[in-house]
C-alpha positions in Angstrom: 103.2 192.9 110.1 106.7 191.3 110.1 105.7 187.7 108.5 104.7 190.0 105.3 107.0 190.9 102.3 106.3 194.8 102.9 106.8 194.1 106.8 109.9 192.4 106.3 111.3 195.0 103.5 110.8 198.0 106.2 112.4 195.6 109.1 115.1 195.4 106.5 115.3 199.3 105.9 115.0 199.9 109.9 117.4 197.6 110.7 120.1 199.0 108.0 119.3 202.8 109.5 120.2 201.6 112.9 123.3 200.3 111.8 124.3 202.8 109.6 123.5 205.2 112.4 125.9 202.9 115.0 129.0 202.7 112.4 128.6 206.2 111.6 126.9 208.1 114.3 129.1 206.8 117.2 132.1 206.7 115.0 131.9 210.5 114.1 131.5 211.2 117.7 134.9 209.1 118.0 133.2 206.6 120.4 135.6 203.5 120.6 135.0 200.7 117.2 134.5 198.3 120.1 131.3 199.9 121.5 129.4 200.2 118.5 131.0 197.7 115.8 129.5 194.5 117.4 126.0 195.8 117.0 126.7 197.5 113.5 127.8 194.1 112.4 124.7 192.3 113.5 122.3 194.7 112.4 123.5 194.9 109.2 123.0 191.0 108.7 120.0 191.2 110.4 118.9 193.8 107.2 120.5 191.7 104.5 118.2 189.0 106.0 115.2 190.9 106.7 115.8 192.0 103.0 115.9 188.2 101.3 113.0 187.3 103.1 110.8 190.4 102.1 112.0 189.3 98.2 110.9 185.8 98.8 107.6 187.0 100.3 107.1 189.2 97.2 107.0 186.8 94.8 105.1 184.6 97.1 103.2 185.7 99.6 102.2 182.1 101.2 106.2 181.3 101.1 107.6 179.2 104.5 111.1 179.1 105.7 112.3 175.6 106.4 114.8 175.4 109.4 117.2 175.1 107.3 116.9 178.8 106.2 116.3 180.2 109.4 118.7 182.5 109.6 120.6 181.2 106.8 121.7 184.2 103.9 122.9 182.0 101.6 119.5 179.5 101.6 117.5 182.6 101.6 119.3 184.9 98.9 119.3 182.0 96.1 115.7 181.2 97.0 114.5 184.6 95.4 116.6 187.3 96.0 119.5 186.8 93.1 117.0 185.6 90.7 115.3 189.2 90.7 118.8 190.5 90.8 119.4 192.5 87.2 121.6 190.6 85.5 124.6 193.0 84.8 125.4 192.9 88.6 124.5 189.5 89.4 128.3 188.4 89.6 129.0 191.2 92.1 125.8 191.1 93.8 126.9 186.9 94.4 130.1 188.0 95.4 128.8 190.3 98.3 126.6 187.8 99.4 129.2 185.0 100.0 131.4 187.5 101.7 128.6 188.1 103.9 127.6 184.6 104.5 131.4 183.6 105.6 131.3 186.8 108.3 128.0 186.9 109.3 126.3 184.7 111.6 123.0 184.8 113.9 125.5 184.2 116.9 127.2 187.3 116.8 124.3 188.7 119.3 126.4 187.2 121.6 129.8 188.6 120.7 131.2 191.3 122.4 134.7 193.2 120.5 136.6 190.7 121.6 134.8 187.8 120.7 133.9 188.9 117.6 138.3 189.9 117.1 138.8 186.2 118.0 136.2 185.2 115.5 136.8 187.0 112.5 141.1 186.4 113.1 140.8 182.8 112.4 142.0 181.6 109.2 139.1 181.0 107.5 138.6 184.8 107.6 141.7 186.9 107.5 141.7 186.5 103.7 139.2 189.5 104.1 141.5 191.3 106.5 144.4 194.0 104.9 147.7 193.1 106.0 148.5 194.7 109.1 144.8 196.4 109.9 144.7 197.0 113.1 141.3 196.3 114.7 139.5 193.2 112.2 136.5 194.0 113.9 136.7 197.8 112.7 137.8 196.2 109.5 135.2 193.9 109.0 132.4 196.2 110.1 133.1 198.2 107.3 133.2 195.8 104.9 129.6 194.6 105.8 128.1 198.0 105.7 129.8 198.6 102.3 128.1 194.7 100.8 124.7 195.2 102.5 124.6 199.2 101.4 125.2 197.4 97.7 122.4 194.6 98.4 119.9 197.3 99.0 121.0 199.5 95.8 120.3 195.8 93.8 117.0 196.0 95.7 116.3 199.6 94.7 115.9 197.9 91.2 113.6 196.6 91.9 110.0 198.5 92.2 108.2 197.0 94.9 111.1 197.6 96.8 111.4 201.2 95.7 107.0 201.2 96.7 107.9 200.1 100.5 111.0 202.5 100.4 109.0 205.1 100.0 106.4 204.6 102.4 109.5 204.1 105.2 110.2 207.6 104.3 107.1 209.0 105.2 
């Protein structure tokens, strides 16, 4: 059931094998960045936020989510999920998450490649972009993956979320 932490820790685990399996999959089969990245993206903040939810939901099972956090990383990673964070890579583990709450956004299910280049080339985000990358989108996909493939190895830490790992797998 998806309004459960063990439901919304498997969404999360889903969610992050379907994107994986875009970015990679479709890449290796050199399908163009602009068919696959858009999704990738979004299903890889869909996971980081299935993920926070499932840690808030863990540590209380009869936890709501205000409007305000619908859909909102940053409320819902400081509501639980950095406090169960081990301590030596809190800093980095913060540091992921605000790169993904600047680049992620609920409304990129409505971005196509081009959208999403027009997007992520306005100021506020080229700080993330390497001087003279050629696709952002390609760019920034990539970068995603990489901080919500580190968010689950924080969550691996943990062992509840190692117990609903494992049951994924079988």
């Amino acid at each position: 059931m998806i309004n459960t932490a063990e439901g919304y820790l498997k969404a999360a685990i889903q969610r992050f094998q379907e994107a994986t399996w875009l970015k990679v999959g479709a890449g290796e089969k050199g399908i163009p960045t602009r068919t696959y990245a858009p999704g990738a993206i979004y299903l890889a903040g869909v996971a980081a936020e299935c993920l926070y939810r499932g840690f808030v939901l863990l540590e209380n099972p009869q936890a709501g989510f205000p409007p305000g956090e619908v859909h909102n990383l940053h409320a819902l990673a400081y509501k639980q999920f950095l406090k169960n964070v081990n301590p030596r890579v809190y800093e980095e583990q913060a540091r992921l998450n605000a790169f993904l709450y600047d680049v992620w956004t609920i409304d990129h299910r409505y971005r196509d490649h081009d959208a999403l280049t027009a997007f992520y080339r306005s100021a506020r985000f080229m700080r993330y972009v390497r001087r003279g990358e050629g696709d952002v989108v390609k760019y920034i996909c990539g970068k995603v993956m990489e901080a919500v493939s580190r968010l689950f190895e924080a969550a691996a830490t943990d062992r509840r979320f190692r117990e609903v790992d494992e049951r994924c797998r079988h």
